[in-house]
C-alpha positions, 0 to 999 in steps of 0.5 A: 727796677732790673728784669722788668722788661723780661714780662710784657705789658704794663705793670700796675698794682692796686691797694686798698686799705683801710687806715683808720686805726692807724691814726688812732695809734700813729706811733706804733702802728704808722712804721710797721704799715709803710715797711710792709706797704714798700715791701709789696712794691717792691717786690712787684715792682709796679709801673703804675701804683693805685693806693686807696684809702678809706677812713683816711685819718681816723675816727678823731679827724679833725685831732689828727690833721697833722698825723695825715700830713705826716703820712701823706709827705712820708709817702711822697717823699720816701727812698722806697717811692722815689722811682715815682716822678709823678703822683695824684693824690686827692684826700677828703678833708672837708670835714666840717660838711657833713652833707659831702665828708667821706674821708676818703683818700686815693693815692697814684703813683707813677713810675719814672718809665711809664711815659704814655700815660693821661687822666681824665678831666670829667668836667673837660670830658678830655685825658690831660697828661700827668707830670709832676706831684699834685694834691687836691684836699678840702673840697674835692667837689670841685675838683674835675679830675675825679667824681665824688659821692657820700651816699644819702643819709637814708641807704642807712637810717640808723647811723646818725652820721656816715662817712660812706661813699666813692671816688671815681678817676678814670686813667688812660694807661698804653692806650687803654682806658680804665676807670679806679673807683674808691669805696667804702660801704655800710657796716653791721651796725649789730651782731644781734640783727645781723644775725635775725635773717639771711641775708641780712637786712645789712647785705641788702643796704650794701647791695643798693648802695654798691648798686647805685655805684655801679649804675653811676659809673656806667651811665651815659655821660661819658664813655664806657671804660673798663672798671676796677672797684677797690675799697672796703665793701664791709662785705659780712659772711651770712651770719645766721648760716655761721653761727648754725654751723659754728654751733651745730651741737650746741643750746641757745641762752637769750638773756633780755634788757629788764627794762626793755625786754630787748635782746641784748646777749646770746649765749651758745653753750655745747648740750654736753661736755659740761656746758661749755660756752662756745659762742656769745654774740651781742650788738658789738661781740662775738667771742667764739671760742675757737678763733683759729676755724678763722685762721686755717687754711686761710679761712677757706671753710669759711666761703661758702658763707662769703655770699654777697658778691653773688647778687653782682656776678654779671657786673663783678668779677673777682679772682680767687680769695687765698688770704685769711678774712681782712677784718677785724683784727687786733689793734695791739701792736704785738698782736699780728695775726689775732682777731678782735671778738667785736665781730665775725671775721670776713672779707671786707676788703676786695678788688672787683672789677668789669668783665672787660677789666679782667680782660686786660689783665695779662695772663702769662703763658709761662710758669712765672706769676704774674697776677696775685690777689692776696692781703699785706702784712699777715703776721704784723699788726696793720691796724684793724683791717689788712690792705689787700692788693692786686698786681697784674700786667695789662697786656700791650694793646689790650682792650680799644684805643683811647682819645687822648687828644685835648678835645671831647672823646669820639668813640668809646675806649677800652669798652 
């Protein structure tokens, strides 16, 4: 860890993943994950490291409890984390209950050098320091280190059963307090009704349940801190705005259920050039025959239809997006760089945060990069979704004091 003292503040870098394919394919997708996970902490070298996971344990949960466990020891335990004294790590297994199942998981990591550093007790209302390596599983409910949440069945009607929810802790780190909320938001259910209005009747689900997040953690029960949110938004592009531009020049086919009369496929074919199919769109496709508009330049052409952040600017900041869409790719090990046809490309996985947090973080004067927003592993399969991280510095004495007496705070920190 050389050469970390050349840069003031604290390092911290924030990961959002989400892992499901991985336990759905542990033999070849769980080495090649690690090794590009390890090498973006090593390379930024981070004083305090936030993991958050979601879909932790894959579709099959329950078949794949010791493939978890296998993860869980492998990330606590190896050469390339070894640095890391002490660690929390709070893992929703609990799923034989329906009513409170997220499967979530929220890994922190703290390095041997980081010495002024607490968590705080929700239920105490008071910071504890942190020693030691602990793992809370099974019924988080109880556990007064964090706040967990699943959304009502009713913010998603169509889904018979969703995992979808928040972990929030709170963290007292040089004095600064700041709250890491884990989450995981509402899909597209289908292509097809994605694709009928703009926006999308799926935008305005997520808008109300990231909402309601936001109000929870801002409420009055305990003192404001600066936020960082980090977690799979399942944020879509503007589909019906895609595919008008996708497919400008082009005819739509609409082919019907004989049954039903239901829209079940729509086929874009250019007017010319022999008909040429150029988009077929159903409930779980959208196959465009040129995937790389995804892929140049990073995708960049394709933000002006990443909109639904829009709804939060004054509650949300995100730095600049450089990375390629994180969603859906291949899960064919051999396949790193290719996208799935099940949907449109987009920026699923974010890292928001408060105007206050963007504060905190320090912002060098000098040439060397200190703050970097970008995504793990582009040229190596990582499953259907590529983590993205956050590594900044937060700055020495940036943001109020924090209370980390044994005893219920007094003024707010970090506000």
């Amino acid at each position: 860890m050389a050469g970390r003292a050349a840069v003031p503040g604290t390092a911290v870098l924030l990961v959002t993943a989400n892992v499901g394919s991985l336990f759905d394919d542990p033999e070849n997708l769980q080495k090649n994950w690690l090794r590009e996970f390890y090498q973006i902490v090593h390379a930024h070298k981070p004083h305090f490291l936030a993991l958050h996971c979601q879909e932790f344990g894959g579709k099959n949960y329950e078949a794949s409890m010791s493939h978890v466990d296998k993860f869980v020891k492998e990330l606590l335990s190896s050469d390339a984390m070894k640095e890391y004294n002490r660690a929390r790590v709070y893992l929703d297994e609990n799923y034989k209950s329906q009513e409170h199942f997220t499967l979530l998981g929220s890994f922190y990591f703290l390095h041997e050098s980081l010495k002024n550093i607490h968590q705080f007790d929700f239920k105490a209302k008071k910071y504890k320091k942190v020693t030691g390596k602990e793992i809370y599983s099974d019924t988080l409910e109880s556990t007064p280190m964090l706040e967990k949440e699943k959304f009502p069945q009713e913010y998603f009607p169509e889904c018979k059963w969703s995992r979808k929810g928040f972990i929030r802790t709170r963290w007292c780190i040089a004095d600064c307090a700041f709250d890491l909320v884990n989450i995981h938001l509402f899909h597209d259910a289908s292509n097809l009704v994605a694709w009928e209005t703009s926006p999308s009747v799926y935008s305005g689900i997520r808008h109300k349940a990231l909402g309601y997040v936001l109000d929870r953690i801002l409420d009055q029960r305990f003192e404001k801190a600066s936020y960082f949110v980090f977690g799979d938004f399942n944020f879509r592009l503007d589909s019906k705005s895609v595919v008008e531009t996708l497919c400008t020049k082009a005819t739509m086919q609409t082919i019907r259920a004989a049954d039903t009369n239901e829209v079940v496929k729509l086929i874009f074919r250019e007017s010319d050039n022999d008909r040429k199919v150029m988009l077929q769109l159903e409930k779980k496709l959208f196959d465009y025959f040129n995937q790389e508009v995804f892929q140049d330049n990073n995708g960049t052409a394709l933000l002006e239809f990443d909109k639904e952040l829009s709804v939060f600017k004054d509650r949300l900041y995100e730095l600049d997006i450089s990375f390629p869409p994180s969603y859906p790719y291949s899960e064919d090990s051999s396949q790193g760089r290719q996208y799935m046809n099940t949907r449109c490309p987009a920026w699923c996985d974010r890292i928001l945060m408060s105007p206050s947090a963007k504060e905190l973080i320090l912002r060098s004067e000098s040439e060397e990069k200190v703050v970097t927003y970008d995504h793990i592993g582009p040229n190596v399969c990582m499953g259907d979704h590529k983590p993205v991280f956050l590594a900044f510095r937060i700055a020495p004495g940036a943001g109020k004091r924090c209370q980390r007496r044994e005893r219920p705070l007094e003024r707010p920190p970090c506000s």
